[in-house]
N, C-alpha and C positions, 0 to 999 in steps of 0.2 A: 341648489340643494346638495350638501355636503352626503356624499355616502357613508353608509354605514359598516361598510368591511374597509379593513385597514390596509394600506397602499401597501404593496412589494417593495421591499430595500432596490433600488437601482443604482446601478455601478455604468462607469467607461466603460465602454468596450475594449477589453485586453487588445494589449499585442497582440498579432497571429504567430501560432509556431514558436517554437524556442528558441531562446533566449539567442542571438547571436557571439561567440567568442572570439575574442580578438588573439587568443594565442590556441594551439591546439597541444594539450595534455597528455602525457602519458602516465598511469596510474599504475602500468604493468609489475611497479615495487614494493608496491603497498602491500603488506601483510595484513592478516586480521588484525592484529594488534593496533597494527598504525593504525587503521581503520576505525576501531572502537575509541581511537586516542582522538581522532579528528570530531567524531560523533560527540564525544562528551564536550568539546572546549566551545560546540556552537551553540549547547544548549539554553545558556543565559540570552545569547542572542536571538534564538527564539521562541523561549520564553517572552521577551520583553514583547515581540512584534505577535503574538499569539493574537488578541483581540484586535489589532490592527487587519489583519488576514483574515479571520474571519468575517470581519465588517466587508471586507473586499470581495467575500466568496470563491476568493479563485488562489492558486499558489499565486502567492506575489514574486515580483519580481525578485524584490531583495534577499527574499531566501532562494529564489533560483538559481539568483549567479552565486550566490553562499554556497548549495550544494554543488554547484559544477564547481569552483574553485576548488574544494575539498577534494571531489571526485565522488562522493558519496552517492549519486546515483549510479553510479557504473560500478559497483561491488561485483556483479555476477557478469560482468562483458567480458568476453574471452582477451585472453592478454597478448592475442596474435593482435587488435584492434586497439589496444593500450588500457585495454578495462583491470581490473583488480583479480578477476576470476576466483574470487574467496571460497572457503567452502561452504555447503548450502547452507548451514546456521548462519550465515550474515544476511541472512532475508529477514531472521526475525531478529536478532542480535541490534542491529544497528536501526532499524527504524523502532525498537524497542526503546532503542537511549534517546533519540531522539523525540518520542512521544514525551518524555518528561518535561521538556518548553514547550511544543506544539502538538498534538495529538494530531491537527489537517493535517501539517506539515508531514508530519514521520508515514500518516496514511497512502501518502501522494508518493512518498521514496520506496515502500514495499513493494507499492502499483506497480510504480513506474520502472526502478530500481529491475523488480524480479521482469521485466519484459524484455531485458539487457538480455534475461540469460535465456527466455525463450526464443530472441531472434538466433541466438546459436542452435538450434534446433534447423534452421529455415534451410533450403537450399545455400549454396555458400556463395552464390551469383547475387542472391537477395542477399546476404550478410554485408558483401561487397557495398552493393547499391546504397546501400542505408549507412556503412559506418566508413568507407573511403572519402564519401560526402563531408560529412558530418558526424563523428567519432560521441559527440556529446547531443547526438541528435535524441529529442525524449519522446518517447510511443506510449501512447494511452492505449486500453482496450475496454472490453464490453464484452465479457466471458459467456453472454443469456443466448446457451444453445439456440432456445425456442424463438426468440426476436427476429430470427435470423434467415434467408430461405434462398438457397440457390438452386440453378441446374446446371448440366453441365452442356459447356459450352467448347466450341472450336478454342484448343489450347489455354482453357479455365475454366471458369464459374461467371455466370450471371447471377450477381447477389441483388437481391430486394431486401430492406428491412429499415426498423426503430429499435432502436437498443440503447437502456437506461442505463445510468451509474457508467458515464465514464470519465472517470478520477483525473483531473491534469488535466483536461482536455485542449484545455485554452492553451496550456502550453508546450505541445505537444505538435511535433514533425507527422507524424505515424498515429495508425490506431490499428491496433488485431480485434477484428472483428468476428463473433463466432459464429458458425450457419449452420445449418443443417439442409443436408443435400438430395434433394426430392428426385427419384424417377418421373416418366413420363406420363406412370400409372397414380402418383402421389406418395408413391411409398418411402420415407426415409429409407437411404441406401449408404450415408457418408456423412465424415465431419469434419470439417474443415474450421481454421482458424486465419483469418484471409489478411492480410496485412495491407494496408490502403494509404496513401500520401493526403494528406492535410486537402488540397484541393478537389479531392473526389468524394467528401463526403459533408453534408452540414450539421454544426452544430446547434444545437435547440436548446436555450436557457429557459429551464425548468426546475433547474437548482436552488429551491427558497427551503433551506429545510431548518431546523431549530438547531442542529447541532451537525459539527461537523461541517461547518456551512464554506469554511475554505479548501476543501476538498476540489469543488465545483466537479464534482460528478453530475454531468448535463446529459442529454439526449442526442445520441445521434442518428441520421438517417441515409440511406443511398434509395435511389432508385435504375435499376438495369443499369450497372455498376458491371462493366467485365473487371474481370482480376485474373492473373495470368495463375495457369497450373503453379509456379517455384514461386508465388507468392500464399497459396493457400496451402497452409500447414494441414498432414493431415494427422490427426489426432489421434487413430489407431495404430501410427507408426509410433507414439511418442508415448511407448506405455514402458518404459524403462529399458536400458540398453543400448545399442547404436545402432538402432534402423532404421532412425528418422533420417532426413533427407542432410541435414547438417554433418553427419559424421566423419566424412573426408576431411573435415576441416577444424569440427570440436569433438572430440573422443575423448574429454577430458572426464573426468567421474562425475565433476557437476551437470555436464551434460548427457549422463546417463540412468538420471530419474526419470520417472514418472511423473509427464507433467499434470494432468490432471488432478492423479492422488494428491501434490503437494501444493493446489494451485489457491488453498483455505490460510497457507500459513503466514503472506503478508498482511492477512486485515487481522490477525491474532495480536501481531504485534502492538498494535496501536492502544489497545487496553491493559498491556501487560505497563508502556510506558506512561499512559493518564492515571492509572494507578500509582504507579510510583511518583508522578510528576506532583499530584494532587496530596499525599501523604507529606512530600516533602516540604512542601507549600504549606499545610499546615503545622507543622513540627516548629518550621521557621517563626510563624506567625506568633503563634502559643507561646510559644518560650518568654515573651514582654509583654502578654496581654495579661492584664489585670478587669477582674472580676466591677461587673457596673455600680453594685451597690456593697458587696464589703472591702471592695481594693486587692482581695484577696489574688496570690498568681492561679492563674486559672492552671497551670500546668501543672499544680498539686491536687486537682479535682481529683477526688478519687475514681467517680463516673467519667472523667474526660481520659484519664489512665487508662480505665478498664475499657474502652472504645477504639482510644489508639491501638492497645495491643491486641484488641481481635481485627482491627483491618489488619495490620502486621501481619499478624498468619494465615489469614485470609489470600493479602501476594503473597506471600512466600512461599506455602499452599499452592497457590497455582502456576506459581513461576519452575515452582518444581516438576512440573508436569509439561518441560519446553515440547511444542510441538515438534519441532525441525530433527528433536534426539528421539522423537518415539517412531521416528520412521526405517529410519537409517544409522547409524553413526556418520554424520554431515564430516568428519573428519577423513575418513578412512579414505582410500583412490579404492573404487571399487571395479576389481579385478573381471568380476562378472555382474549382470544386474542387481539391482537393490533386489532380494526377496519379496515378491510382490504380495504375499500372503498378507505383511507386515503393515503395508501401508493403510487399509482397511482402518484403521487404529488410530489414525492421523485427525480425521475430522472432530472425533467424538473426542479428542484430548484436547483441539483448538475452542471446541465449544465449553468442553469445562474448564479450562483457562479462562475463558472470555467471562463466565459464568461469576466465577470467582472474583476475579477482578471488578467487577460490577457489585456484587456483594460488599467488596471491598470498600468503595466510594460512597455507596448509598449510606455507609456507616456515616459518612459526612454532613449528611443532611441533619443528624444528630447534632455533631458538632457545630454545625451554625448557631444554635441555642445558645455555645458558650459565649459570647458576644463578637458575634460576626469574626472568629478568628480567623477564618481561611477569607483570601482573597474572591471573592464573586465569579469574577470573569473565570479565574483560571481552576474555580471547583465546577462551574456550568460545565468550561469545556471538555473537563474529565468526563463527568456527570454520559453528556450528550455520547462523547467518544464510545465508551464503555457500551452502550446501551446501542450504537449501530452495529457495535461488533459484535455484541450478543444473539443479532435479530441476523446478520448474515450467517451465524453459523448453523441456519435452519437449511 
């Protein structure tokens, strides 16, 4: 008897861990510019592989070793370990460009990308450990306070937990895991961000979701997991300035935010570039499409005119409102901590970005009427993108 609910997409089981490199890079010259220059020239390339990746649900390989080639994950690695160390607008800058061929893709490089720059926060013994190894080594996390439960233990944390959405997983050396750290009475007393090797924790494919599906943000879990004190970050050190445990080592102004305040601005990115990826897509399309029954060019519709030019201001509108610049000037080397008044500001501008941008797209659902001009795959993916980023900025 054939059932009635419809099977789960099933894939290989990935590689474990990331990707192996046969040469070890140094990225420490890349300026922002180069940076944005290497971002735009891959985007045809993953554009084309867009629905291939998502059928796959996980970053594929092909664009793994693409971004390690380029170096585009390591924008924010300190450039004592050969990272880029750009300033903080390359969190949303370049997974921004990159969303215009892949929306997963560019999700997985903000992820993963911005964990570069939280391991320079870490002890500099752990900094060692993780990029003397392995310099292009990629760390997933799983930021859900609540999932999370330690105590404290002889020189660490005994961590127990389940913890959703963690982006790259599959491809991924590292996961920072975040806890909350109970007394003996139950009382939260600490917070901790606990950094754990690919072997000490398992992954749970749970990942079937409609959109955004090569993300592969899966489930992960530990049980009575020790983690050494210099591997668990603690989170009230890291509220702007240099008193996190990293400072001997990175004192650089990037590593002088506020992680948490700014911890909303890589998944901002991913809607700002399905918007734009999705608009361009259609402009391309429209320009040769003629009307089904008078032949007419559909790009003189007066109705398809006046739709394009309210998405147009729609991004533009929200593009104007970069998260990364309403916190800080992401340029500046700051002499003393970012003004921490200011960061408050940060979430509620990522949510109306994301807002906007979703506005933006859905205008496209209109345009399908005009006879299917935009490409399917690649207005879903926008479509889906748009609308995770909007639900995370709750």
């Amino acid at each position: 008897m054939q059932s009635s609910v419809a099977a789960r997409p099933t894939n290989p089981p990935p590689a474990a861990g990331t990707l192996p490199q046969s040469v070890r890079r140094d990225f420490s010259n890349v300026d922002y510019a180069d940076a944005m220059r290497r971002a735009r020239e891959i985007v045809p390339v993953l554009r084309e592989r867009a629905q291939r990746s998502e059928d796959a649900r996980i970053l594929i390989r092909e664009n793994e070793q693409l971004l390690h080639e380029t170096g585009l994950f390591r924008f924010h690695q300190p450039k004592a370990f050969g990272g880029m160390e750009l300033p903080f607008v390359a969190v949303v800058d370049i997974p921004a460009e990159l969303a215009r061929g892949c929306p997963s893709t560019a999700w997985n490089v903000g992820n993963v990308g911005c964990h570069h720059w939280i391991l320079g926060y870490y002890d500099p013994e752990t900094q060692h450990e993780v990029w003397d190894a392995n310099p292009d080594a990629l760390i997933a996390s799983s930021i859900a306070l609540a999932a999370g439960r330690a105590r404290k233990g002889d020189g660490g944390f005994i961590v127990n937990g389940r913890w959703p959405f963690s982006s790259a997983v599959d491809n991924c050396d590292w996961n920072m895991l975040a806890v909350t750290v109970y007394d003996d009475g139950g009382k939260a007393m600490d917070w901790r961000l606990c950094l754990v090797p690919r072997s000490d924790y398992e992954i749970i494919d749970t990942w079937f979701a409609m959109g955004m599906a090569a993300t592969g943000s899966k489930d992960i879990a530990v049980t009575e997991l020790f983690v050494p004190e210099r591997r668990a970050l603690p989170l009230a050190r890291c509220r702007g300035g240099l008193d996190h445990p990293g400072a001997p080592l990175t004192s650089g102004p990037l590593f002088r935010i506020p992680i948490v305040a700014a911890s909303s601005h890589p998944l901002a990115c991913a809607a700002v570039g399905a918007a734009e990826g999705a608009y361009e897509m259609f402009i391309e399309s429209v320009a040769t499409r003629l009307g089904t029954y008078t032949g007419a060019r559909v790009a003189d519709f007066q109705a398809v005119q006046i739709k394009v030019a309210r998405a147009r201001c729609l991004i533009d509108r929200a593009s104007s409102t970069p998260p990364a610049h309403s916190c800080a000037n992401p340029r500046s080397h700051f002499k003393k901590p970012p003004n921490a008044a200011r960061f408050p500001i940060c979430r509620p501008n990522c949510g109306f970005a994301r807002t906007r941008h979703l506005r933006s797209i859905k205008r496209a659902r209109q345009w399908r009427s005009c006879g299917r001009a935009m490409a399917p795959r690649a207005f879903t993916s926008a479509i889906r993108c748009s609308g995770i980023c909007a639900t995370c900025s709750r």
